[in-house]
N, C-alpha and C positions, 0 to 999 in steps of 0.2 A: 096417277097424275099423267096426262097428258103432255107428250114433249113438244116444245114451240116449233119443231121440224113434221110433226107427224105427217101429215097429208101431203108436204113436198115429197118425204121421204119414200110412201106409199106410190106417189106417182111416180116418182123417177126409176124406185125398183121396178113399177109394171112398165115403162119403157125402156128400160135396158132389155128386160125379159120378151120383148116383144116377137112374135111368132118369126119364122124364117130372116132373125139378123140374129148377126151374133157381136161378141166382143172381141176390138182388135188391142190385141198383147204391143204396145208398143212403150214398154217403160225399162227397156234394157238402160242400165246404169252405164256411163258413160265407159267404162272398164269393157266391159260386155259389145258395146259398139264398136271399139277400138281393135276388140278381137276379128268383129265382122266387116272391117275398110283393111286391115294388114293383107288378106289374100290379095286384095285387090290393089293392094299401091295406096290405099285412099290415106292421107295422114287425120290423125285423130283430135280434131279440133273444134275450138266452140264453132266455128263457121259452117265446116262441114257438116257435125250433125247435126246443126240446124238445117240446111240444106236437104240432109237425108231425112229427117224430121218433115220435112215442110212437102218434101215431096210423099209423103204418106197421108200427110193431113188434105192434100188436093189433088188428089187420085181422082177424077172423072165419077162421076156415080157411088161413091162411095156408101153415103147416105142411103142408099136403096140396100146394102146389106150388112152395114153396120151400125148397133145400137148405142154403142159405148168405147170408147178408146181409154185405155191405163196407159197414163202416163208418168215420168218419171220429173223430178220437179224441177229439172235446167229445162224441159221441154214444157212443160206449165206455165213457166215466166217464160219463153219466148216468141218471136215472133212471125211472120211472113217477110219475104220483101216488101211487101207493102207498106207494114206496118200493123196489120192485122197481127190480133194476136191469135195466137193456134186455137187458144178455148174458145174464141170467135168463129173463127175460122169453121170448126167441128162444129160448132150448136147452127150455125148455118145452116148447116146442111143436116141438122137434126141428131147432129151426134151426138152424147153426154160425156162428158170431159171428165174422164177419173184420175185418181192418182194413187201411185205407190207409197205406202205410208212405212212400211217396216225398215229396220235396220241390217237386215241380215242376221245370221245364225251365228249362235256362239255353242261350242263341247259344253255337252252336261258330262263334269267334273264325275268321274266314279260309272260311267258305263260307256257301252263299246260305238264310243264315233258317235252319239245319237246327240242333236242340236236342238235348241231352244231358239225361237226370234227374238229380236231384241227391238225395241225402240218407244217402247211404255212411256217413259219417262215425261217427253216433253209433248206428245202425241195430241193432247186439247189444243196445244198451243200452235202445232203443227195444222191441225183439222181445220183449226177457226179462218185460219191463215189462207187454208187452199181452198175452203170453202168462200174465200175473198175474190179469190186469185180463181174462181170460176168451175173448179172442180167439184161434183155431184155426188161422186161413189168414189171409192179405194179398194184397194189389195191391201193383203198382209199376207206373206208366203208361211205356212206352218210345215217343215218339215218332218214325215214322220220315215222312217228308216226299217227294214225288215232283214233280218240277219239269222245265222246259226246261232246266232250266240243267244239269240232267246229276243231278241230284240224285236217289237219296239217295249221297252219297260213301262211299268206303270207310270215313272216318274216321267219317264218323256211323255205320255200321252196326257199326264196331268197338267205338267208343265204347257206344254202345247195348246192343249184345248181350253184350258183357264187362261192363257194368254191371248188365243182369238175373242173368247170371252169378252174380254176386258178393252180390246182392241173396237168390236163390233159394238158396245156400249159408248165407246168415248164416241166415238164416229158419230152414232146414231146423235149424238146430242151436240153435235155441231152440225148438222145437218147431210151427212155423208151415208150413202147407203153404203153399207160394210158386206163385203161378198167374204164371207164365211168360206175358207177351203182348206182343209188338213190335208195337206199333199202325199200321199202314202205311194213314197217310191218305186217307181218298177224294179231298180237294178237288183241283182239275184236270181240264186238260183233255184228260189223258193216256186213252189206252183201258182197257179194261177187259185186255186181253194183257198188256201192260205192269203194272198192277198187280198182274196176278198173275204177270208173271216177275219185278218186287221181292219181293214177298211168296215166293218161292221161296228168291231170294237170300239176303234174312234170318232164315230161319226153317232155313238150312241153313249158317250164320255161326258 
C-alpha cells in the first residue's frame, strides 16, 4: 500500500540530498542557546533568540548552499520582523524547513551510562502538527556509546535502532522525510577500528 505522502516525500528527500548544499544544524533547544549568549553577555530570551534565529534564517545567499535547516519547535512557530514566518522565510529562498522531533535520552536501567531517545509517545500527533506548521523532514538523535566496559550492549543497539525504526515510520506517514542517524560517539579511548566495527554493527541492526 502506497502512502498518501509518497512522491512529496521522494521529492523532498532528493532535495535536501541535493549535490554541493548541505543541512544547516540549527535546532539547539533553547538551554543549548543560553549556553551559547552567557560568554557573550547575551541574556537568554524568547526575543533574543528569535533575533539570533532570524539572523541565520536571512543570511545573504544562503540558499545557494543550504538544502534543509532542523529546526527546534519555539523556532518553527516563530517569526521575522516582519511578520514572515521562518518556514517562509527558508522555502523562499528554497530552503526545506525541518524539525527536531526527539525527547532527549534517558539511562537504560542495568548498563554502564548507555541512553535510549525518548519521545515515541505523542510523536503522530507531533508530526501532523509540524507538518502544518511547514516543516518537511525531522531529526531524532540516537545515541550510541563505546566504552571498556563492553559497551555498546545489545540492548542499547536494539533499543536504539527499533526506536529510529519506529520514529522514521510515524514521520514517513505524516509526511516528514525522517533522516535516520545512530550517532556512534567519538569520546574514548577506543581506536579508530573499533569504532568503525561499532558503526558497522549498528547501521546493520
Amino acid at each position: 500500500k502506497r502512502m498518501a505522502f509518497t512522491e512529496e516525500l521522494i521529492r523532498t528527500a532528493a532535495a535536501i540530498a541535493a549535490p554541493g548544499k548541505g543541512i544547516l544544524a540549527s535546532d539547539e533547544s533553547n538551554g543549548t542557546i543560553g549556553k551559547r549568549f552567557a560568554p557573550i553577555g547575551v541574556e537568554n530570551t524568547a526575543e533574543n533568540r528569535r533575533l539570533y534565529r532570524q539572523l541565520l534564517y536571512t543570511t545573504k545567499g544562503l540558499g545557494e548552499y543550504i538544502s534543509g535547516a532542523i529546526m527546534f519547535d519555539e523556532a518553527l512557530r516563530s517569526s521575522a520582523d516582519d511578520g514572515t514566518k521562518f518556514t517562509e522565510l527558508l522555502t523562499a529562498q528554497g530552503i526545506i524547513p525541518g524539525i527536531k522531533v526527539d525527547k532527549g535520552v534517558k539511562v537504560i536501567e542495568g548498563t554502564d551510562g548507555e541512553t535510549v531517545t525518548q519521545g515515541h509517545d505523542d510523536l503522530d500527533a507531533r508530526c501532523k502538527e509540524y507538518y502544518e506548521l511547514g516543516a518537511r523532514f525531522a531529526k531524532w538523535r540516537a545515541v550510541i556509546h563505546i566504552k571498556d566496559s563492553g559497551a555498546p550492549s545489545e540492548l542499547a543497539i536494539k533499543l536504539n535502532t527499533e526506536g529510529l525504526a519506529r520514529y522514521a515510520a510515524i514521520c514517513q506517514a505524516n509526511g516528514l522525510v525522517p533522516i535516520v542517524e545512530p550517532e556512534v560517539l567519538m569520546d574514548g579511548k577506543h581506536s579508530i577500528e573499533r569504532a568503525a566495527a561499532v558503526t558497522e554493527k549498528v547501521l546493520a541492526a
